[in-house]
C-alpha positions in Angstrom: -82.7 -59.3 -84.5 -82.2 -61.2 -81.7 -83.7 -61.2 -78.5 -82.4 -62.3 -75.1 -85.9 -62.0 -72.9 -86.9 -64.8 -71.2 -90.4 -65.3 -70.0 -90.8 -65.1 -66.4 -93.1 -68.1 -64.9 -93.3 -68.4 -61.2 -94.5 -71.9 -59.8 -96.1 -71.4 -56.5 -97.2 -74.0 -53.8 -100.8 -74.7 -54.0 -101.3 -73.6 -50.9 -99.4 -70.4 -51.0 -101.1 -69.4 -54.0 -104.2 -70.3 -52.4 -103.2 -67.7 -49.2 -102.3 -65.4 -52.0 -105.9 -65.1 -53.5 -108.1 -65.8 -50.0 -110.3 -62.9 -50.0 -110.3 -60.5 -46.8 -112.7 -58.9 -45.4 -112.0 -55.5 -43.7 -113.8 -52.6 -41.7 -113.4 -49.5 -41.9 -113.0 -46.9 -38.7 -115.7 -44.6 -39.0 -115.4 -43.6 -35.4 -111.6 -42.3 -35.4 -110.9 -38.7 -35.3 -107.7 -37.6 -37.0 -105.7 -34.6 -35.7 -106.0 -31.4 -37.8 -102.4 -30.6 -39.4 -101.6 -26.9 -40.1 -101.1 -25.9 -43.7 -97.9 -24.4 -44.5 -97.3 -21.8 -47.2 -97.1 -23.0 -50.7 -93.7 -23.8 -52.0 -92.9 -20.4 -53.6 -90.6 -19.2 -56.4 -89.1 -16.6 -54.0 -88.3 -20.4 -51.8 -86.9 -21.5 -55.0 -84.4 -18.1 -55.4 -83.0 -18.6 -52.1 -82.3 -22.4 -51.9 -80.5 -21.7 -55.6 -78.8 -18.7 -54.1 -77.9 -20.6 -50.9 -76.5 -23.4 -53.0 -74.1 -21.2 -55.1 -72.6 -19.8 -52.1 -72.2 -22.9 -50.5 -70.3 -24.0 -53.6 -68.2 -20.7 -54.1 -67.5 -21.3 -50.4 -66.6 -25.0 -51.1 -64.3 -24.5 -53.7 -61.8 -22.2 -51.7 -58.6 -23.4 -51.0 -58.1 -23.8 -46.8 -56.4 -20.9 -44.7 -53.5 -21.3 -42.8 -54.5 -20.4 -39.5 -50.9 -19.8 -37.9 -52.2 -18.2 -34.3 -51.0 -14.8 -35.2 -53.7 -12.6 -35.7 -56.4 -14.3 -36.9 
């Protein structure tokens, strides 16, 4: 069988490769105070029903051919 891949060999620059692999040195912000954010409710299976449900009306609703709104009584 034959194969089509071709091995992938990326020239770089010396010095872009050498930017590439220059070691940083970082500190972390011990002194930053995050705001507290509210848990919400668990995704329920009840959730689930009515996003399902929703979506089959939505398509029922879709799917029905247009009224003819003539100004008389509707």
């Amino acid at each position: 069988m034959k194969s089509d891949l071709m091995h992938s060999r990326v020239q770089l620059e010396k010095d872009i490769l050498d930017r590439l692999v220059t070691e940083v040195k970082e500190t972390v912000a011990t002194d930053v105070q995050l705001p507290k954010v509210e848990r919400t409710a668990p995704f329920s299976v009840l959730k689930l029903w009515n996003m399902r449900r929703n979506a089959r009306y939505a398509t029922i609703i879709g799917n029905r051919p247009p009224r003819i709104v003539n100004g008389i009584g509707y």
